[in-house]
N, C-alpha and C positions, 0 to 999 in steps of 0.2 A: 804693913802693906795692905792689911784687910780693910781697915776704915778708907783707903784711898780708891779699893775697890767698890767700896760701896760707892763712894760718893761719885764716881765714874760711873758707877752704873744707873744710877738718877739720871744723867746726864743724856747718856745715852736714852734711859727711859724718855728723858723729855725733848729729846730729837724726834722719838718714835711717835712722840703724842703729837708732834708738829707733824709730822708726815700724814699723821690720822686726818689731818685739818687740812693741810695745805698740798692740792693736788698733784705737785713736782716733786714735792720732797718723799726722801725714800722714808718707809717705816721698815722693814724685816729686817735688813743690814743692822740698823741700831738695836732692831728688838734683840737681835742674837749675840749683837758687842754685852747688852746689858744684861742676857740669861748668862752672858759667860762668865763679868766679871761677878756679877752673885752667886755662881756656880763654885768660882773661888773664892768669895769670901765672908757670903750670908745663906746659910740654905732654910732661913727663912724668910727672906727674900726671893729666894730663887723658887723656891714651892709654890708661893704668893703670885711671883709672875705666870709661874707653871697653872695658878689657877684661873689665870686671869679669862674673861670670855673672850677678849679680843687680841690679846697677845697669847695665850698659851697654844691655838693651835699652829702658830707660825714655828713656833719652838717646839713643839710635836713632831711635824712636819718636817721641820730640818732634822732631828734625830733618829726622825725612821727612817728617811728615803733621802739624805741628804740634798735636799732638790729645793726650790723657789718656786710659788704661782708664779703664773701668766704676767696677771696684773703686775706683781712686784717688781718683775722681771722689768716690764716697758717701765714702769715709775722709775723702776733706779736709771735704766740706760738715758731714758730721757733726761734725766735729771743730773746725769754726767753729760751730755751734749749740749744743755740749755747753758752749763756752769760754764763748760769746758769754751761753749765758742764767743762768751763775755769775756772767758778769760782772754782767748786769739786775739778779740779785736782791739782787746785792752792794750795788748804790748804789742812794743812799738819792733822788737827784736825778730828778726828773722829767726837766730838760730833758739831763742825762748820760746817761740811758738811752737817749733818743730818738739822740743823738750814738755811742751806742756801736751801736743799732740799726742804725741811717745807715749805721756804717761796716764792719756784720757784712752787710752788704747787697751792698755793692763784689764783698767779693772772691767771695762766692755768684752774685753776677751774671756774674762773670769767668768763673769756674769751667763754670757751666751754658752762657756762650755758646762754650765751646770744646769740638770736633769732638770725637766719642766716638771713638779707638781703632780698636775692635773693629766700629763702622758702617763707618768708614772701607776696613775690608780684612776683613771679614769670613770669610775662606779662610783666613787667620794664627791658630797657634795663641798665645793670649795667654796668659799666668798672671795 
């Protein structure tokens, strides 16, 4: 199961590196999918990412204060509304869209009820 973790966790890494790039695409969700699966199954890997300059404070961050910036915050939501309402207009199904609504709802609801960051320690300089 460890090498399948690893190789997941690349993955996820290279979601995250799309998201560095690409201004819709979320980064911190995948950063955290890819601390976790290294977390189980390479911890040198996981140290690695832990030292990274540009991903280790996102993974810092989630384990002190389990909480999401600002920024991340609106990239992900938006980028669950951008996906979610290509998907709507895609299908042609009334009760599919409702189903796709339903479940573009989840993770917005997740998203908004976790602690903002930047409320939390607001003396901290965040990027």
């Amino acid at each position: 199961m460890k090498p399948f973790l690893v190789i997941l966790g690349f993955f996820f890494l290279a979601l995250a590196l799309l998201g560095v790039i690409l201004p819709l695409m979320p980064t911190t969700c995948f950063v955290l999918a890819a601390a976790a699966c290294f977390g189980k199954s390479s911890e040198r890997f996981y140290q690695w990412l832990l030292a990274s300059r540009v991903f280790g404070p996102m993974i810092r961050d989630w384990q002190a204060t389990r909480s999401m910036p600002r920024r991340a915050k609106r990239v992900a939501i938006t980028s669950i509304l951008c996906a979610g309402t290509v998907s709507l207009v895609l299908l042609e199904s009334g009760s599919l869209q409702l189903l796709v609504l339903a479940l573009l709802l989840v993770p917005i609801g997740i998203i908004l009820k976790l602690p903002t960051t930047e409320e939390l320690t607001p003396l901290r300089n965040h990027h």
